[in-house]
Residue, then its C-alpha position, 0 to 999 in steps of 0.5 A: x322422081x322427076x324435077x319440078x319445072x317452075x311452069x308446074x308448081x305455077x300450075x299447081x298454085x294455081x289449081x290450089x288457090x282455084x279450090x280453095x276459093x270454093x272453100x273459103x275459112x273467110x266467109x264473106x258474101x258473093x263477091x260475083x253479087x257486088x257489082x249488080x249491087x254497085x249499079x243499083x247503088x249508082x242509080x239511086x244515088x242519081x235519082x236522090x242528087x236530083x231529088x235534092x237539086x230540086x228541093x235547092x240543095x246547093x249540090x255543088x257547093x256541098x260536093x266541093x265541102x265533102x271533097x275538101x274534107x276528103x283531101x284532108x284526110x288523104x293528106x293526113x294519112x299520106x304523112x303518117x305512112x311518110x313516118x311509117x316509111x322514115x320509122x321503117x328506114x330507122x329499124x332497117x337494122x334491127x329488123x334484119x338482124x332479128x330475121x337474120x337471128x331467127x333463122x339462125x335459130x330454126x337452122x340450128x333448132x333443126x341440125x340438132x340430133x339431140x332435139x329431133x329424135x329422127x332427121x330434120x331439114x332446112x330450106x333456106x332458099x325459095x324455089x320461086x317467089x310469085x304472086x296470085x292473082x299476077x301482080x307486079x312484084x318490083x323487087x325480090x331476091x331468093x338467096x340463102x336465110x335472106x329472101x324477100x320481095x317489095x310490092x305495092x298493091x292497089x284494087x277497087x274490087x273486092x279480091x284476094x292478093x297472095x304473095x308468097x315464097x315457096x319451097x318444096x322437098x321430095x320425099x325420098x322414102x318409100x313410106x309415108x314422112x309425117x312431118x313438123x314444119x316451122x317458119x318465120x315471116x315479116x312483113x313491114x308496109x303501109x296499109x290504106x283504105x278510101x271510101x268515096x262520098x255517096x248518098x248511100x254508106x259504103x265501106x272499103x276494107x284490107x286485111x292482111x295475113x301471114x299464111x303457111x300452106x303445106x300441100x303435096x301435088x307431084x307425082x299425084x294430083x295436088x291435094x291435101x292442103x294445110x294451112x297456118x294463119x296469123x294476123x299482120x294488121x288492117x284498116x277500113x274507111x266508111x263513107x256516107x252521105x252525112x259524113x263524107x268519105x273516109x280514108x284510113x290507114x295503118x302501118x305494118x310491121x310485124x314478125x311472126x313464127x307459123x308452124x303446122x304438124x302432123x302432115x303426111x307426104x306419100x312416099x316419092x311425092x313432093x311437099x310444097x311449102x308456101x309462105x305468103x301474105x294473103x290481102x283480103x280486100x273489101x269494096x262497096x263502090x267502084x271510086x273507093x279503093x284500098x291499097x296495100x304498099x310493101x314497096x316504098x322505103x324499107x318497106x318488104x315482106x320476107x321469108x328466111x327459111x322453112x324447117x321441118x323434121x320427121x316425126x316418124x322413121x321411114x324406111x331409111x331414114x336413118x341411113 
């Protein structure tokens, strides 16, 4: 079998992502009708503002009121992601010595002949560490049961953004590997959302997840997609005309165990491992905005490793 190219597993992330938005597990409206419907937005808020001027709304004193009240709430949320980041800096310990131990664990889980009753593998260092949609990842390291990367993300559109590691091992059998695959993720960061004061209510929303996507694509075309999820954490801001604009935020930290079974890889086809945090992100009006940091601090997602173990026995395998 020929050796991967990272210029082709880019390519067959992006062929997999570009699918999978055609079939979405998160159903959400059109994203391609949002912004006819921020213009259409935009426009009545003009003819409302003037309605009001001439009824003798003092309009500028009730705009600078709505703006010091969204500053305050910027400031309050600004200090509880600086707690968020000395906390982080705090647990540094703990939580690598947890990721460190869990690694560990799924390493030995997997050497064990007593467990698996057919052979198991440990992939302890990603292949490639990349982003979808390209975004700026500021710092990353693909190194044995220590691998992360640091980012920080902002967007006024309403967007998916996937970071992910991924892995991937030939099947070297010339049958069919059924295989159980296992990981851990982590995920320490600071979740904002800021919705604008407009006449009209609009939202601003992020949610993060943790995904595991197993998917086969070489020497074949890519196909067959797995897919585990966990929830990391989220926030939302709404902002209207009676109540102002809204900024929220929330703080992530969390560690958590994806695993996905049954998935048959032909024979002399590569299997490819993807474990990344997916943002799906929401916003009504062009001045909001979200933004999701795992770059300040201590803040970092991380991946130490995949493990998977044959569930039946190839021709082979026992060799």
């Amino acid at each position: 079998m020929k050796e991967i190219s990272t210029a082709e597993l880019k390519k067959a992330i992006v062929a997999v992502e570009t699918e999978r938005l055609k079939h979405p597990a998160k159903f959400r409206p059109d994203r391609t009708q949002r912004a006819g419907l921020q213009k259409s937005r935009k426009e009545s808020e003009k003819a409302v503002s003037a309605f009001l001027r001439k009824a003798g709304l003092d309009l500028k004193g009730f705009q600078a009121l709505q703006e010091r009240r969204s500053a305050e709430l910027e400031r309050m949320v600004a200090k509880h992601k600086a707690d968020a980041i000395k906390l982080a800096a705090s647990r540094k310990g703990t939580l690598y010595s947890s990721i460190a131990a869990q690694s560990k664990a799924l390493g030995d889980l997997a050497s064990r002949s007593d467990f698996f009753p057919y052979p198991s593998f440990t992939l302890d260092t990603p292949f490639l560490i990349w982003s979808i949609p390209l975004a700026d990842i500021s710092d990353s390291a693909a190194v044995p049961f220590g691998s992360f990367a640091k980012f920080k993300f902002k967007t006024s559109q309403t967007i998916t953004q996937k970071v992910g590691f991924y892995f991937y091992w030939p099947n070297p059998y010339q049958d069919y590997a059924v295989i159980n695959a296992a990981t851990f993720f982590s995920a320490t960061g600071h979740l904002t959302a800021h919705a604008p004061w407009t006449f009209w209510s609009n939202s601003s929303e992020v949610y993060a997840y943790a995904d595991f996507n197993l998917w086969f694509g070489w020497p074949t075309a890519v196909t067959s997609s797995n897919c585990a999820s966990a929830f990391l954490g989220s926030t939302g801001a709404m902002g209207a005309g009676t109540t102002g604009g809204d900024t929220q935020g929330t703080s992530v930290s969390s560690g958590v165990s994806l695993n996905t079974t049954m998935f048959a890889v032909p024979p002399n086809t590569v299997v490819v491992f993807e474990v990344a945090i997916e943002l799906d992100c929401s916003v009504d009006d062009s001045d909001g905005y979200i933004e999701a940091d795992f770059e300040s601090g201590d803040f970092r997602i991380a991946c130490p490793v995949v493990v998977f173990s044959l569930l039946n026995s190839p021709p082979g395998a026992m060799a």
